[in-house]
One Martini backbone bead per residue (centre of mass of N, CA, C, O) as a GRO file, in nm:
protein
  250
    1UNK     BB    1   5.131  12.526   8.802
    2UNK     BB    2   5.284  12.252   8.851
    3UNK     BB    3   5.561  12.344   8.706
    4UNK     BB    4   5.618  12.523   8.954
    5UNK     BB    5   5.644  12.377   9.189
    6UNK     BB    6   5.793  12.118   9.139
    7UNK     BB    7   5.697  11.826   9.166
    8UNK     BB    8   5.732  11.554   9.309
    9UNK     BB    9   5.778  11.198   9.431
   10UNK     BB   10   5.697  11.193   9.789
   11UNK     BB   11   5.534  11.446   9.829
   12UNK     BB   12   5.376  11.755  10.023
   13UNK     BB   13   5.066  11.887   9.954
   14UNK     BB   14   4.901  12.177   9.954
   15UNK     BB   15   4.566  12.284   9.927
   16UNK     BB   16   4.349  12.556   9.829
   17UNK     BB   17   4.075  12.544   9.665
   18UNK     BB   18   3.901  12.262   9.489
   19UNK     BB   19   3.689  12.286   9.384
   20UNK     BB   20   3.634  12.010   9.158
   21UNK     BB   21   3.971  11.841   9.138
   22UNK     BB   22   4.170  11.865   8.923
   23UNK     BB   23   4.427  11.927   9.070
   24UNK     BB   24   4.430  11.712   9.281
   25UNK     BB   25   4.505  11.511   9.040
   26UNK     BB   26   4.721  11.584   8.944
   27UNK     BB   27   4.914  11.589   9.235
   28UNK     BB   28   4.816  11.272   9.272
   29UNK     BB   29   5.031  11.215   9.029
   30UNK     BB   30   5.288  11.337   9.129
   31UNK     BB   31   5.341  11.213   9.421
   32UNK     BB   32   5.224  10.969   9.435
   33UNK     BB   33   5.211  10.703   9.667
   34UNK     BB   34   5.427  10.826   9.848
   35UNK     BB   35   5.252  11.057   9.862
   36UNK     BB   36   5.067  11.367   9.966
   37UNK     BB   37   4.708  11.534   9.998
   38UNK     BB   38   4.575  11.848  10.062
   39UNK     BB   39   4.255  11.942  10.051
   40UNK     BB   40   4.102  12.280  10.076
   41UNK     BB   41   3.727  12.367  10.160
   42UNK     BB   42   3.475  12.559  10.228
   43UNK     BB   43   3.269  12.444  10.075
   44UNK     BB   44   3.051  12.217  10.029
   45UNK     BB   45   2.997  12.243   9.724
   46UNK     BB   46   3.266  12.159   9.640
   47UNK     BB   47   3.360  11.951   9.849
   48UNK     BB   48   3.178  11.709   9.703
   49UNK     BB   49   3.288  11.734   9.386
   50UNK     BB   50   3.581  11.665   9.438
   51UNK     BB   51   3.519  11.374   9.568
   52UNK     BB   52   3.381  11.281   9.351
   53UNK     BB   53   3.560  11.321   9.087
   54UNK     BB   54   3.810  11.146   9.210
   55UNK     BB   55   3.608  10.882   9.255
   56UNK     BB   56   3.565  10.825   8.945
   57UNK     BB   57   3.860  10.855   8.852
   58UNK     BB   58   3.958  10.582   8.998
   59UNK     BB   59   3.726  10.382   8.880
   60UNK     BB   60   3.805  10.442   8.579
   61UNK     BB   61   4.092  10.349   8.583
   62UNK     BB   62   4.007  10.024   8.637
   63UNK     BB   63   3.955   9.959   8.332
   64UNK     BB   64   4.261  10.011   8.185
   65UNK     BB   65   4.405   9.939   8.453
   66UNK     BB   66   4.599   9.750   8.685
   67UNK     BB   67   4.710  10.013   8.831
   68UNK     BB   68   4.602  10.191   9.076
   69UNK     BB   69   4.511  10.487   9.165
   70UNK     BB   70   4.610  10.685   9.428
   71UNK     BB   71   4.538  10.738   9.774
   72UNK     BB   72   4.647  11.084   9.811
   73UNK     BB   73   4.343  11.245   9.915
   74UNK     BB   74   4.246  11.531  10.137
   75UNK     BB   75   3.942  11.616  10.185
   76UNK     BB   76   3.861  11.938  10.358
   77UNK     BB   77   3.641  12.123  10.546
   78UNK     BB   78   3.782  12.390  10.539
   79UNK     BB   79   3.941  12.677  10.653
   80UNK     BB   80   4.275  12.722  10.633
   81UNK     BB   81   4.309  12.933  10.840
   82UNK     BB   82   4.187  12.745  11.071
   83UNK     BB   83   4.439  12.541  11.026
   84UNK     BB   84   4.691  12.570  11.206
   85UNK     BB   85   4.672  12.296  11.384
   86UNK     BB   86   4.662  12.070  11.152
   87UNK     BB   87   4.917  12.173  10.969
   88UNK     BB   88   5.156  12.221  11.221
   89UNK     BB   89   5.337  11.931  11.182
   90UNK     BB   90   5.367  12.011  10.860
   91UNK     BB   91   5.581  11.960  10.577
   92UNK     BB   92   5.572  12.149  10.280
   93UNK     BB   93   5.689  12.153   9.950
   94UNK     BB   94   5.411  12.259   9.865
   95UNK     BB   95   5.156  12.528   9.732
   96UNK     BB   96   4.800  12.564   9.624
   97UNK     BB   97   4.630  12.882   9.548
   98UNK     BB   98   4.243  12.896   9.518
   99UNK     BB   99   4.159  13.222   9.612
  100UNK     BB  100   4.066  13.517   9.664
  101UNK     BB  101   4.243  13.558   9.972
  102UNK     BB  102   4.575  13.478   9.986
  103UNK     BB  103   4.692  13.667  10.244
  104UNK     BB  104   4.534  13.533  10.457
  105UNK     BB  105   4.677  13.249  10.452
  106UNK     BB  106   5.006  13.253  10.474
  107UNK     BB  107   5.023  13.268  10.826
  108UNK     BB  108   4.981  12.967  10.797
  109UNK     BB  109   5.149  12.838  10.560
  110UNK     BB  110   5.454  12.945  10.569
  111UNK     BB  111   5.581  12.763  10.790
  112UNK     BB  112   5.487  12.486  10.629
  113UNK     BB  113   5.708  12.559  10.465
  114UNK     BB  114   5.964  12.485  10.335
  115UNK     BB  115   6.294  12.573  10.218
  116UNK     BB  116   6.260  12.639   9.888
  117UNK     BB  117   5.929  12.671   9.860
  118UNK     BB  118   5.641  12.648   9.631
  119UNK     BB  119   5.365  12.941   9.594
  120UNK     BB  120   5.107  12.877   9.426
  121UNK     BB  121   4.883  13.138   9.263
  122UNK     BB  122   4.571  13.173   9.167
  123UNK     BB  123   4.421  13.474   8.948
  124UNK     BB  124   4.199  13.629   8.784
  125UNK     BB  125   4.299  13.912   8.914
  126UNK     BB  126   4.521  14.204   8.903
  127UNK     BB  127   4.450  14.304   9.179
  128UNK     BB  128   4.524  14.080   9.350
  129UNK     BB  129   4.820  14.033   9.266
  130UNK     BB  130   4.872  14.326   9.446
  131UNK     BB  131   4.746  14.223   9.723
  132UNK     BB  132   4.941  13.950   9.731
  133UNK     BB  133   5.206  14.125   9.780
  134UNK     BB  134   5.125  14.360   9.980
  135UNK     BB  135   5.080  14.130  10.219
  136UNK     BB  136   5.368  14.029  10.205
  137UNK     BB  137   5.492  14.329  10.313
  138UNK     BB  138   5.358  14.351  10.562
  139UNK     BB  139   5.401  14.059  10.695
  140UNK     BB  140   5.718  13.983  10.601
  141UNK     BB  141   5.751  13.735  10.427
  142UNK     BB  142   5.980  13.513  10.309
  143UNK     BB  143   5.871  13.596   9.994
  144UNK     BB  144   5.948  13.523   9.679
  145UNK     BB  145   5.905  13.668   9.332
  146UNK     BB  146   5.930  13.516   9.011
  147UNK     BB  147   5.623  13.514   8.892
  148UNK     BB  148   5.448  13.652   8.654
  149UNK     BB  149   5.125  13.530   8.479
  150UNK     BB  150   4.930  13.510   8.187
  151UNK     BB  151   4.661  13.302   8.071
  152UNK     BB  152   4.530  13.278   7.775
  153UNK     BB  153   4.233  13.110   7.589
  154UNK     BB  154   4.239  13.012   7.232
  155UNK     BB  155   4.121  12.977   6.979
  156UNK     BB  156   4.082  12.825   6.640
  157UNK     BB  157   4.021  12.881   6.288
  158UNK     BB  158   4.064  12.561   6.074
  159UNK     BB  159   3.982  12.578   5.720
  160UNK     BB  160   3.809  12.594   5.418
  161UNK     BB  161   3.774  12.775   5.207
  162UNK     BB  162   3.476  12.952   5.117
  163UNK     BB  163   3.185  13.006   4.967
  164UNK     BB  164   2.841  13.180   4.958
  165UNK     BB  165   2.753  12.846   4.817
  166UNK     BB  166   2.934  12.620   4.979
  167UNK     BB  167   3.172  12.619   4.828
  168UNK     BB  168   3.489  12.537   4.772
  169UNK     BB  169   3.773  12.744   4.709
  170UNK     BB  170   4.022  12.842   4.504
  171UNK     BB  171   4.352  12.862   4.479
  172UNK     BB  172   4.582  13.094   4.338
  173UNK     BB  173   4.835  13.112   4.174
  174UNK     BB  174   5.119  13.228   4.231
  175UNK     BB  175   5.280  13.425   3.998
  176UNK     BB  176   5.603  13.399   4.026
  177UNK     BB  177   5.535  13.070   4.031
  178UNK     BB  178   5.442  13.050   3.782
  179UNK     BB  179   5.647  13.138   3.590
  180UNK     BB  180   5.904  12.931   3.681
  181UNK     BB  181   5.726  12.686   3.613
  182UNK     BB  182   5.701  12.729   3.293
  183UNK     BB  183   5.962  12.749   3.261
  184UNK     BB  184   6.085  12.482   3.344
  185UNK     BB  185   5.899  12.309   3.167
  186UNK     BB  186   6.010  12.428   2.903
  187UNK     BB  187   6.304  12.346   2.933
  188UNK     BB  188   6.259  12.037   2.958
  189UNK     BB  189   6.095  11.964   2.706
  190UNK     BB  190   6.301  12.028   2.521
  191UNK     BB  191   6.553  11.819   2.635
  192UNK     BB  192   6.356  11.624   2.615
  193UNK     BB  193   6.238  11.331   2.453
  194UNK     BB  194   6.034  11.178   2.688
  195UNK     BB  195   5.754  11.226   2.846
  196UNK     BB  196   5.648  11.352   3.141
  197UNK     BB  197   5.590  11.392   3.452
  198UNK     BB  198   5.414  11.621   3.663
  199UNK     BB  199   5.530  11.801   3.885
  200UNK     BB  200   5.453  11.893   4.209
  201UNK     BB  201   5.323  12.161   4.357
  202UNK     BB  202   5.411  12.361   4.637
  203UNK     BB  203   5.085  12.410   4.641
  204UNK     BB  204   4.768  12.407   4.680
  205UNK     BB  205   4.438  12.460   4.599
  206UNK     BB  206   4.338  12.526   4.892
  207UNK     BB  207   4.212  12.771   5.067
  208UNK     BB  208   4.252  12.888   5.377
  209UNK     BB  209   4.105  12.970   5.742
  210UNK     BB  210   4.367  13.128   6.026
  211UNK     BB  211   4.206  13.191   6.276
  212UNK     BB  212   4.033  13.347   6.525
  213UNK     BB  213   3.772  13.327   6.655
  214UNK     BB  214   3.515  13.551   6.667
  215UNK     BB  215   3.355  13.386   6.910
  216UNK     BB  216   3.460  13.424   7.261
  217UNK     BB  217   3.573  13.251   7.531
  218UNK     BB  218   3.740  13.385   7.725
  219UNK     BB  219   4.012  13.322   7.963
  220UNK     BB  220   4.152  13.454   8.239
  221UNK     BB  221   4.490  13.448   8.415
  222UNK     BB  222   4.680  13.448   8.723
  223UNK     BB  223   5.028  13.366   8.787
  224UNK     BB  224   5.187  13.302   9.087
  225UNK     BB  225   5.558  13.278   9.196
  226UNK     BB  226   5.660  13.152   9.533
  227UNK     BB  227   5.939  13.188   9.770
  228UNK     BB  228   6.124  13.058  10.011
  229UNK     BB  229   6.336  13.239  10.218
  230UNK     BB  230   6.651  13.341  10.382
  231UNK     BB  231   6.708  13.597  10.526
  232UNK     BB  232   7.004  13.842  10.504
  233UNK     BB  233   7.178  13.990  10.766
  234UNK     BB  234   7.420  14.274  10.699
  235UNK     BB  235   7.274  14.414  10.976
  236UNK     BB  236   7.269  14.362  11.267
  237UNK     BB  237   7.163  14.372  11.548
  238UNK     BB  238   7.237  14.505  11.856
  239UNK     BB  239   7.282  14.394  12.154
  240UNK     BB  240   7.202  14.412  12.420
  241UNK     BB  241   7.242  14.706  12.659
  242UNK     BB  242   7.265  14.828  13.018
  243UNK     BB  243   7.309  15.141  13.049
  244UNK     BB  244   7.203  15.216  13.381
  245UNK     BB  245   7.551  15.157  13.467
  246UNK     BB  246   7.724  15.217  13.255
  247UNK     BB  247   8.026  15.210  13.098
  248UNK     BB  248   8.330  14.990  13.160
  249UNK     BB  249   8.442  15.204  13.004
  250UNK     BB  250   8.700  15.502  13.001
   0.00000   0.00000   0.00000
């Protein structure tokens, strides 16, 4: 998501959606000393761990670095939607949205976002994602769509195959493979005066077991990519003209 909005060091983001504060800190890293992030939460207790989570990452931080963490995330308890008041001065580089219905939102943010800047929205569902289509070709909002993404997190089960008594398996050596190799052999001791050691073979003994864990905990997400855009009128309207006296051409 980071990576979509392309923040670099003295940007302005607003971030709707704080949840736990993880996106925060990214941002605030992002965005470095000379930047700062808004991130706004309507619940009360998101907006609570929110806060506390980056003042103790803040704190930790001051433990192994010489140079503070950057106080530059301002976390506001309020609906982004009603905030139209207070951010309605600033114009913001990015924006990160991860709210339920982020097409509510969209007439609030759209105007203090910069040109050609882009609006990252995380969204759990793929239904939501056709509603926030939805909304701005209602709202008729100039947001191009760049990229829709589906971000899917698997485990993976990398370990020695065992058998039923819970000792390792032995893997078989390819046949191809050993023939191969004992022609080879059989060759070089003829040839050879004075006995070799034994090259190594090229694939271990320990046959592994490489596959996606049996029982997941999937977590499926959906990302898009939203930029701002000029417009391009190739039809422009008509002048207004009033033709109630007649038209001065004969």
């Amino acid at each position: 998501m980071l990576s979509m909005m392309d923040v670099s060091p003295g940007n302005v983001v607003l971030e709707a959606g704080s949840g736990s504060g993880g996106m925060s800190l990214f941002l605030s890293r992002a965005v470095g000393s000379q930047g700062r992030v808004l991130s706004f939460e309507v619940r009360k207790d998101h907006h609570s761990v929110a806060k506390k989570n980056y003042n103790t990452w803040r704190t930790a931080w001051k433990v192994a670095h010489e140079e503070a963490w950057p106080d530059n995330v301002k976390f506001i308890n309020k609906d982004i939607v009603s905030a139209a008041e207070g951010i309605g001065c600033v114009t913001f580089d990015a924006v990160a949205l991860d709210m339920l219905s982020p097409q509510v939102a969209l007439p609030t943010v759209f105007p203090c976002l910069k040109q050609g800047g882009v609006c990252a929205v995380y969204l759990a569902n793929i239904t939501q994602v056709i509603d926030l289509l939805e909304g701005i070709r209602t709202c008729q909002l100039s947001l191009l769509c760049e990229n829709i993404c589906e971000v899917v997190h698997r485990d993976w089960l990398v370990q020695p195959s065992k058998q039923k008594d819970g000792s390792i398996s032995r893997r078989m050596e390819p046949q191809e493979n050993a023939v191969a190799y004992n022609q080879e052999q059989t060759k070089e001791s003829e040839q050879a005066e004075e006995p070799r050691l034994e090259k190594e073979k090229p694939f271990g003994s320990v046959p592994y077991v490489a596959r996606p864990y049996p029982w997941q905990v999937d977590h499926t997400a959906f990302l898009v990519k939203l930029r701002k855009f000029r417009p391009a009128y190739l039809h422009p309207e008509p002048e207004d003209i009033d033709f109630s006296q007649g038209s001065d051409r004969a």
